[in-house]
matplotlib code that plots the C-alpha trace (Angstrom):
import matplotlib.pyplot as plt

x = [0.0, 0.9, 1.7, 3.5, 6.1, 3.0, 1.7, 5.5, 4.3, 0.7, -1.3, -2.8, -6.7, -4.5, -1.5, -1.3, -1.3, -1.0, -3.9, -2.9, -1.9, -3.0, -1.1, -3.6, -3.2, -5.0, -7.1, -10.8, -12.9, -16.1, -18.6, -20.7, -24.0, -26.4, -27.9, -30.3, -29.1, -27.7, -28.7, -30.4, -28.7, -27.7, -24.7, -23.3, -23.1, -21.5, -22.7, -21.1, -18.0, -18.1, -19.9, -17.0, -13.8, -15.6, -14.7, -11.6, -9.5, -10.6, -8.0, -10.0, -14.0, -15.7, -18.2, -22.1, -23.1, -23.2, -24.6, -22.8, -25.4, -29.0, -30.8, -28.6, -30.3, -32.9, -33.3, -34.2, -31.7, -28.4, -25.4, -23.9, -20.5, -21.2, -21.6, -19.7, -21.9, -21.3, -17.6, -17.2, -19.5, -17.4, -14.2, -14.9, -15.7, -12.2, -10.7, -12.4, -11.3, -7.0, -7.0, -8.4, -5.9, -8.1, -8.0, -11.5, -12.9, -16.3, -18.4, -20.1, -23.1, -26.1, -29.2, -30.8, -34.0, -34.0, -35.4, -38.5, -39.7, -40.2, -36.4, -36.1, -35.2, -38.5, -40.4, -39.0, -38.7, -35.6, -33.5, -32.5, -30.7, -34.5, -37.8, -38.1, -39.4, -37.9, -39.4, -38.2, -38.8, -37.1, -37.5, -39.0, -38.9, -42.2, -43.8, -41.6, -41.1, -42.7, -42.3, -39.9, -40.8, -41.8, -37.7, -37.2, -34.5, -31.6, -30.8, -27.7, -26.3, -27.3, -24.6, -21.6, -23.3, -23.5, -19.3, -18.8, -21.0, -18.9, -15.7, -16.4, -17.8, -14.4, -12.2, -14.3, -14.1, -10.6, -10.7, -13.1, -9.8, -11.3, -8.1, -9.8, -13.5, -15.0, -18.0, -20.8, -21.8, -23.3, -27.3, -29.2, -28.0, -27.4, -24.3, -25.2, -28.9, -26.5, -24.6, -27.2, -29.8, -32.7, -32.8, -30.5, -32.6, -31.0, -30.5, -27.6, -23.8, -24.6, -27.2, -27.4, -24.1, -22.2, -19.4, -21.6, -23.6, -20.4, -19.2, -20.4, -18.6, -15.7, -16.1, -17.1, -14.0, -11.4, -12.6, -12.6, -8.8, -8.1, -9.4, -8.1, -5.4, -6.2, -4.1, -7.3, -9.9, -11.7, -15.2, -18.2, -19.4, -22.4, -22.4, -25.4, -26.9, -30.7, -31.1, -33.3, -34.6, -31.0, -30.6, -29.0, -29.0, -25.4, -23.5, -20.5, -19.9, -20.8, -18.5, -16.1, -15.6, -16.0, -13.2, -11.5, -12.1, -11.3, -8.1, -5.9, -7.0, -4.4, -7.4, -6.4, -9.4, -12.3, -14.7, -16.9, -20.3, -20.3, -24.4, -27.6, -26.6, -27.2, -28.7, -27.5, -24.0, -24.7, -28.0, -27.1, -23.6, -20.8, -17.1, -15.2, -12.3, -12.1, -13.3, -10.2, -7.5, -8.5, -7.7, -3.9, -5.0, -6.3, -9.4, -12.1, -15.2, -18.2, -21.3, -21.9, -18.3, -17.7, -14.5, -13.1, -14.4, -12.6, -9.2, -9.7, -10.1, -7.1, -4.5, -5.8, -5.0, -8.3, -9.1, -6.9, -9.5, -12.7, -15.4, -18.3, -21.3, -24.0, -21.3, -19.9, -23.2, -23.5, -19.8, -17.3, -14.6, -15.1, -11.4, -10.6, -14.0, -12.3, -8.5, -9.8, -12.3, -15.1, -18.5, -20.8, -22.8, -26.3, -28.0, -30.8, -34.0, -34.8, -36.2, -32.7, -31.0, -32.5, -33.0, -32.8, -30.1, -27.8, -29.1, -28.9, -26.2, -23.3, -24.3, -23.3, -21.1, -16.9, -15.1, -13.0, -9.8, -9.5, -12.7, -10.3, -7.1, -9.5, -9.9, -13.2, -14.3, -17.4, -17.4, -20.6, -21.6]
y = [0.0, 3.7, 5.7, 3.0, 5.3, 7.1, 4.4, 5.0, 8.3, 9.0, 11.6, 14.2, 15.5, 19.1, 17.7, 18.5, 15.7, 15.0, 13.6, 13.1, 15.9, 18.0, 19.3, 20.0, 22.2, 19.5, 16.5, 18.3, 18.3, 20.1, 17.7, 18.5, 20.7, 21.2, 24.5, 25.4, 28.9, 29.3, 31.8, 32.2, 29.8, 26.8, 29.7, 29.9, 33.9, 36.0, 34.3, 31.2, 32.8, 34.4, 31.3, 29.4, 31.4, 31.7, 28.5, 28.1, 27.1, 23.5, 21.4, 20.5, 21.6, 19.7, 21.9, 21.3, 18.6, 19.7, 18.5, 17.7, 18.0, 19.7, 16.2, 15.5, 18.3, 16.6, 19.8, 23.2, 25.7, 23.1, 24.4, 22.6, 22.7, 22.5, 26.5, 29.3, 30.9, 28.6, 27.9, 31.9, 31.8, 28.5, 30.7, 33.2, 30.8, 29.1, 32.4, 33.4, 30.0, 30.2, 33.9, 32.7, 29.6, 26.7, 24.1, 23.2, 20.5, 19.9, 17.2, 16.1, 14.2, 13.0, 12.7, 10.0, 9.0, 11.4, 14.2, 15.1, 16.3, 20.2, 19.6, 17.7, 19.3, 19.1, 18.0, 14.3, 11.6, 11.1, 8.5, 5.5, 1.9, 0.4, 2.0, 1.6, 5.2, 6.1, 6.0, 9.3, 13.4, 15.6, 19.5, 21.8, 25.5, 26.4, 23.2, 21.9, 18.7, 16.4, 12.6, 12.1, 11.4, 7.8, 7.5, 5.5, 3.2, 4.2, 3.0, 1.1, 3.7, 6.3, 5.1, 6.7, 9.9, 9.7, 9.2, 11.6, 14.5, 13.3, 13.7, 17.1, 18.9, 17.3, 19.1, 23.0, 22.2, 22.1, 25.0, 26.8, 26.4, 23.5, 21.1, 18.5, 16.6, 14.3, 11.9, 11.1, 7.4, 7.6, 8.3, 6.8, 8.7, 7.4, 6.2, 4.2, 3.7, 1.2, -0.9, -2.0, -4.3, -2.9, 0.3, -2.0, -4.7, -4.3, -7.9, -6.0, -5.6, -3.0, -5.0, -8.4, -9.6, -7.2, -6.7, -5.6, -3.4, -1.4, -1.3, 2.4, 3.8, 2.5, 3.5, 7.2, 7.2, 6.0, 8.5, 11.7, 9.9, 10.7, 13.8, 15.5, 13.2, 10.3, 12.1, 14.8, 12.4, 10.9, 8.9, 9.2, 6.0, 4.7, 1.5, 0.8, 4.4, 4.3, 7.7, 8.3, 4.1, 2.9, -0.8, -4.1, -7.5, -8.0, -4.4, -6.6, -8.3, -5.1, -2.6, -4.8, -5.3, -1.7, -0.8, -3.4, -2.0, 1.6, 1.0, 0.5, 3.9, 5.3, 7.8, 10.3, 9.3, 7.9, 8.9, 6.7, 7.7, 5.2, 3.8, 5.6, 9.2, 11.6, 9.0, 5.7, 4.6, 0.7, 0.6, -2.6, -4.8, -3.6, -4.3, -0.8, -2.4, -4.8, -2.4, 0.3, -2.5, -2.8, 0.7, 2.2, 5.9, 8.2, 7.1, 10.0, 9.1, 10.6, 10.7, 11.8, 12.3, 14.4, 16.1, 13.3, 10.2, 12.4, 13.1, 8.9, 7.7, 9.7, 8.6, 5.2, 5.0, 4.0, 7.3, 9.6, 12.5, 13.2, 15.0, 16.8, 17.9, 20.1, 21.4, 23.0, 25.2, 27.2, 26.8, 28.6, 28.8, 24.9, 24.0, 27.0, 25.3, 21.9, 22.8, 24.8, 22.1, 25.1, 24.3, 24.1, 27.4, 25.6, 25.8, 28.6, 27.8, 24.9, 26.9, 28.6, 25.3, 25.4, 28.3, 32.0, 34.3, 35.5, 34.5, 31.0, 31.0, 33.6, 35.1, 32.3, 33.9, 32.8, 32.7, 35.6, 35.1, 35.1, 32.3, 30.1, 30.3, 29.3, 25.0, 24.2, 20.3, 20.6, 17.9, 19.1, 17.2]
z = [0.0, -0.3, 2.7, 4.4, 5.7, 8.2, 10.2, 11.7, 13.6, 14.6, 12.4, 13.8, 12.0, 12.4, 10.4, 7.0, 4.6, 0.8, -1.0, -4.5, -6.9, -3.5, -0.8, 2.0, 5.6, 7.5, 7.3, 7.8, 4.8, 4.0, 2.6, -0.7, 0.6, -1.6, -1.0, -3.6, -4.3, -8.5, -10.1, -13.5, -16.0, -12.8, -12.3, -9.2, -7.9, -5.7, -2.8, -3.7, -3.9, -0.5, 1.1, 0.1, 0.8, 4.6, 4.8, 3.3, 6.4, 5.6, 4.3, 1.5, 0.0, -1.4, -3.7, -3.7, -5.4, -9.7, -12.8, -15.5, -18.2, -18.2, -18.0, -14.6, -12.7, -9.9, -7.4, -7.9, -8.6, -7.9, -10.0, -13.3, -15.1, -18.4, -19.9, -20.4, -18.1, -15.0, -15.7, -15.3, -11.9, -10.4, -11.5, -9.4, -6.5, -6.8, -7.1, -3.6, -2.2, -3.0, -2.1, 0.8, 1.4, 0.7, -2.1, -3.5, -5.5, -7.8, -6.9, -10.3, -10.1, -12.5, -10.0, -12.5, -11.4, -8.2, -10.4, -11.7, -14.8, -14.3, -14.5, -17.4, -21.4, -22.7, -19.9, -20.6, -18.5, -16.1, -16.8, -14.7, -15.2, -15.1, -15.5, -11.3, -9.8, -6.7, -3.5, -2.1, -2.7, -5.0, -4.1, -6.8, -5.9, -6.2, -5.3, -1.7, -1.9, -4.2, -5.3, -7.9, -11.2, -12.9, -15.1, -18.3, -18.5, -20.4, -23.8, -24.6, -27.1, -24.6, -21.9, -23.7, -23.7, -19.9, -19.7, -21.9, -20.6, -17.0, -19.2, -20.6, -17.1, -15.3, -17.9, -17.5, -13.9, -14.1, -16.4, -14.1, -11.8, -9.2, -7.8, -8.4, -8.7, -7.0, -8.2, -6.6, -6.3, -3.5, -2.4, -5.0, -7.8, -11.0, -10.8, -7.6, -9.0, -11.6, -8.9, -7.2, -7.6, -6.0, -9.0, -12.0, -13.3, -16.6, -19.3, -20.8, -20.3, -17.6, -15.3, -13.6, -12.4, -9.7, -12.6, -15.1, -12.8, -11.6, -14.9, -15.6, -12.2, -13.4, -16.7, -15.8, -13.4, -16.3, -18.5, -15.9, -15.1, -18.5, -18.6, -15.5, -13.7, -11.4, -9.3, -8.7, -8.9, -5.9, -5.9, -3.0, -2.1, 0.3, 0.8, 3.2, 2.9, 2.0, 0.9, -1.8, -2.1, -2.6, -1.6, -2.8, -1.8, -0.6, -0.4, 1.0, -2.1, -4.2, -2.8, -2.5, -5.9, -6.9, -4.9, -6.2, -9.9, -8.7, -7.1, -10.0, -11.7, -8.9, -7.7, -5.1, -2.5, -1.3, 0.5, 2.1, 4.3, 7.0, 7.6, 6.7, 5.9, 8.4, 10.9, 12.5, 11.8, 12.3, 10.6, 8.7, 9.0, 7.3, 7.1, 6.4, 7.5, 4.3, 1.8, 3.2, 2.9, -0.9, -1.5, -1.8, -2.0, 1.1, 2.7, 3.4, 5.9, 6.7, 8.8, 12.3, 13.4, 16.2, 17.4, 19.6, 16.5, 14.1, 15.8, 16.9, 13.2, 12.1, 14.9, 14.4, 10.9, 10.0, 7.8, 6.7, 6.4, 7.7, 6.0, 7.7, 6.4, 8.3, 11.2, 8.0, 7.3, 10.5, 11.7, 8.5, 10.9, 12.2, 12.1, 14.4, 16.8, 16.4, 17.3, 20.3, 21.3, 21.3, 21.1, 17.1, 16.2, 15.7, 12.2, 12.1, 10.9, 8.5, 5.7, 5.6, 4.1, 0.7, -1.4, -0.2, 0.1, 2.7, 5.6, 6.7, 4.5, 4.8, 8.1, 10.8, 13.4, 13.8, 17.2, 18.4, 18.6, 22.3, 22.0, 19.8, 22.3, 25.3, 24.6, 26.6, 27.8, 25.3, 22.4, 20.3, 17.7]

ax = plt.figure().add_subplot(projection="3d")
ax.plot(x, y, z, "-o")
ax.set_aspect("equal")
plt.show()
């Protein structure tokens, strides 16, 4: 395995640590938010930018989750990087972010059947691996929430299409000056709707067996390899998550061999939520141990980890960055809270997290600096 020469010393989550092409300040990473606030075109604004660099002392951002075609959008007013227009918007983001310190990332995703067709080109159907509607909510902006949409299943000759609009948003991410991209395989999305067998029912070469069903993760990840560098790739999975009606039969045996088929692309990381996102670690048996010692690049977890978990999984060697998610929306300064052991800002009112402007958004509070010099006993959440 890589990074043999640091299980000689014990990290620290405040250490700084290479994660590919990507020199990081420390091991704390802002987890893809999806915050429902592009403007007119899917273009991220001026907000973005200053929402962002507020939160830049992370070693590493991970942006908001962004499509990478206009059939990918599932949510109301979630970014892409596909146009002039929102290449120029994400530039000025990344700008905001390095004069700030930080190193950011794009997550690219294609929501697949987690849409609905107020989103769609043409009112069409969303696509899918199988003609299998999801058993969740999609948010529409001036609906709330509302079921998803009834998806058709993908065509054969459609699939390289998929890859390639992957491909192209990687390279004007890179262009909109990102360090990297991540891709989201994780939550019931399309590219996890096709490993497992609960949402792929296909007959073809990308249904049925656990090979062919992972076959268009690892085909999306070779060609964004290609495109960009392995070395600025990484890839979100969720193995046991049931966000958004995703569930297979044996995850064990799935994951395992996706991170088997990932490993020799040489990616940078990845990042693995641990359990049902946002709720119970341990809601169904999983070996994270076995899927980690299949995978020679950094290992990035996620879900529910608290100051003393975090700074634990890192000294233990069993992560080598931790990611977290909604401690990141009302706490910008959270690395300064986590070195001085100071207690979370809370999140302000619910109807703040999707949509709006400023508030709820750019206006949390930071410590003083005598607050972040003065270490309490609190270990908030």
């Amino acid at each position: 395995m890589r990074f043999q020469h640091e299980h000689l010393a014990t990290p620290s989550l405040f250490e700084p640590v290479c994660v590919g092409a990507l020199d990081l300040a420390n091991r704390i990473v802002m987890a893809p938010l999806t915050r429902d606030r592009a403007g007119p075109g899917l273009v991220p604004g001026t907000l973005a930018a200053e929402y962002y660099a507020q939160r830049a002392t992370a070693g590493l951002i991970i942006s908001e989750a962004t499509q990478v075609s206009a059939q990918a959008q599932g949510y109301s007013d979630t970014p892409g990087c596909y146009s002039d227009a929102q290449v120029a918007g994400w530039r000025k983001v990344t700008e905001a972010v390095h004069a700030a310190g930080g190193k950011i990332i794009v997550q690219l995703w294609h929501t697949g059947r987690v849409s609905h067709v107020s989103f769609q080109p043409g009112g069409a159907a969303p696509v899918a691996p199988s003609a299998i509607r999801a058993k969740t909510k999609t948010f529409v902006a001036s609906e709330g929430f509302v079921d998803t949409s009834m998806p058709r299943a993908l065509m054969l000759d459609e699939i390289p299409g998929i890859i390639a609009d992957f491909r192209f948003a990687a390279g004007r991410a890179i262009e909109a000056g990102f360090d990297g991209v991540e891709l989201h395989g994780a939550h019931g999305y399309l590219l996890d709707a096709f490993l497992r067998d609960g949402s792929n029912q296909r007959t073809d070469i990308y249904g049925g067996s656990i090979a062919n069903r992972a076959r268009l993760l690892v085909e999306v990840a070779t060609a964004v390899a290609a495109e960009i560098g392995a070395d600025r790739l990484g890839v979100r999975l969720s193995p046991v998550s049931p966000v958004n009606d995703a569930h297979d039969s044996d995850p064990q045996a799935l994951f395992n061999h996706v991170v088997d088929g990932l490993n020799p692309l040489g990616l940078a990381f990845l990042h693995i939520v641990e359990g049902a996102t946002g709720a119970a670690r341990d809601n169904l048996p999983f070996d994270y141990a076995a899927l980690h010692a299949r995978f020679d690049g950094r290992w990035m977890v996620n879900n529910g980890y608290d100051r003393s978990m975090a700074i634990d999984a890192i000294a233990s060697h069993r992560a080598d960055l931790v990611s977290f998610g909604r401690a990141y929306i009302s706490n910008p300064d959270l690395v300064a809270r986590l070195r001085a052991d100071r207690p979370f800002a809370p999140l302000m009112a619910p109807e703040t997290l999707y949509g709006g402007g400023a508030h709820g958004y750019t206006d949390y509070p930071t410590l003083t600096p005598e607050a972040e010099d003065s270490p309490t006993e609190s270990k908030a959440a």
